[in-house]
N, C-alpha and C positions, 0 to 999 in steps of 0.2 A: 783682657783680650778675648774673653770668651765670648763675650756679648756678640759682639759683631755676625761671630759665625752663629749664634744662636738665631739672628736675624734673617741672618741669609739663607738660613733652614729652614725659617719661617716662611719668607718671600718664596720658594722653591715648594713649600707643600701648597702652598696656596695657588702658583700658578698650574699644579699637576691636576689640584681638582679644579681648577677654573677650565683646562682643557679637557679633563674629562666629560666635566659636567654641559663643555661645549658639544661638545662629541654625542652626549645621551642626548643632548636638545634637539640635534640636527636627526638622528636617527628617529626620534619619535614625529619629529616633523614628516622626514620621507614615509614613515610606518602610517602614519595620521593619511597622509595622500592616497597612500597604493591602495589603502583599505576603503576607504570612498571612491575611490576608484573602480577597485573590486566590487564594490555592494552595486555601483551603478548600473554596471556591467549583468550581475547577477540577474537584478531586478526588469532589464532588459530579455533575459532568455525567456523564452516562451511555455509554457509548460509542455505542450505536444513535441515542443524539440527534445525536451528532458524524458519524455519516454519515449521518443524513436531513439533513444543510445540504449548499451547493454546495462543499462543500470537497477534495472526491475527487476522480480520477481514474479514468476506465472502464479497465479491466483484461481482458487476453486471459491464460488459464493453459493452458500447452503441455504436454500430458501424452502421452510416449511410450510406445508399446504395441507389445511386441515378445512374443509368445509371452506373455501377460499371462492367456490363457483362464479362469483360476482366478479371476483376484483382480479384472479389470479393474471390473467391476462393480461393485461395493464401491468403487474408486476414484473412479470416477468420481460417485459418488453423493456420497460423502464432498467429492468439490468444488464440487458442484452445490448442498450444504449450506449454504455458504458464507454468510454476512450481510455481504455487500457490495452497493450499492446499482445497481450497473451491471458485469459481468462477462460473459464470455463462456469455456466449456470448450472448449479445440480440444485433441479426442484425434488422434495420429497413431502410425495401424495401419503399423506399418513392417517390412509383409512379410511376416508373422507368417505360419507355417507351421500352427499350428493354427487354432480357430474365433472367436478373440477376436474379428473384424470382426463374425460370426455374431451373436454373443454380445450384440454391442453393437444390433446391427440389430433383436435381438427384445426387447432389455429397452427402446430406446429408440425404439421405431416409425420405423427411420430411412427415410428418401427421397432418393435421389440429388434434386443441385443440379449444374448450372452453376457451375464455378466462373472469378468475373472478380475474380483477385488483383490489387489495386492497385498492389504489387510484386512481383517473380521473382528466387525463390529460385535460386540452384544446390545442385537436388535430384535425387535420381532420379526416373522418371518416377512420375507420380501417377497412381493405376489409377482416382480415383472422389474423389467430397465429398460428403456425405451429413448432410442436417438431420434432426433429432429431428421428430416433427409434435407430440409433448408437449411436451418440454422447446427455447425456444426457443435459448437463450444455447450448447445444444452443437452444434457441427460435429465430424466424425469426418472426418478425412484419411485415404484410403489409397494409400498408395504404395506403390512396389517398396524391398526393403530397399537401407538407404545403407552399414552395415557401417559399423565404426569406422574411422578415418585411420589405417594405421599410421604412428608416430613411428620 
C-alpha cells in the first residue's frame, strides 16, 4: 500500500519543480528583455545630456609650465575647450626662464589677484596669481622654480 503514495510524492515533487523552474524561465526571459531594452536606451543618451544633470563633479586641471613659451598657448586653449559643465584651468608658471608667463598675460588679459588659498601647500615661494578678465575658470600661478626631488 505504500507504493502508491510513494508515487504520488514523486509525481507532486516533480510537478513543484517543473513549475518552479517554469517560473525562473519566464522571469529570466522578461529580465533577458528589460535589460536589452535598458542597454538600448542607454546607448541612445547622448553624453552632453549626461552632463547637463547633477551628476558631475566640478573639476580643478593642474597644468605645469616650465619653459612652455612655444606651445603653452595652444595648451591651454585646448583645456579651456573642454565640455565639462563646471571646471576650472590652474596653469602653474614654475619659474620659467623665458616669456611663457608673458605669453599667457597677453593672450589671456590676465590681472594679478589676492591670493587666499584654503590650504598651504609646501612650495617654493609664489611670486603672483593672476585671473584671466576673459576667460573666468583660469588662474595662472607663478612661482619660483621647485626643481625635481632627487631620489
Amino acid at each position: 500500500m505504500s507504493i502508491p503514495y510513494v508515487g504520488l510524492f514523486e509525481v507532486l515533487i516533480l510537478g513543484y519543480f517543473t513549475i518552479l523552474n517554469s517560473f525562473y524561465a519566464v522571469a529570466v526571459y522578461v529580465a533577458t528583455r528589460e535589460l536589452s531594452r535598458h542597454i538600448r536606451r542607454r546607448q541612445s543618451v547622448a553624453l552632453s545630456e549626461l552632463l547637463s544633470r547633477e551628476f558631475y563633479k566640478p573639476v580643478s586641471i593642474l597644468v605645469p609650465a616650465y619653459g612652455e613659451e612655444e606651445t603653452i598657448r595652444a595648451s591651454v586653449d585646448s583645456f579651456l575647450a573642454l565640455h565639462y559643465p563646471e571646471f576650472e584651468v590652474i596653469v602653474i608658471n614654475d619659474g620659467s626662464q623665458d616669456s611663457t608667463l608673458q605669453v599667457l598675460k597677453d593672450a589671456y588679459d590676465l590681472e594679478p589677484v589676492e591670493r587666499n588659498p584654503s590650504r598651504v601647500l609646501k612650495t617654493r615661494p609664489v611670486l603672483g596669481a593672476y585671473r584671466s578678465r576673459r576667460v573666468p575658470n583660469l588662474l595662472v600661478v607663478d612661482k619660483e622654480n621647485g626643481a625635481r626631488p632627487t631620489r
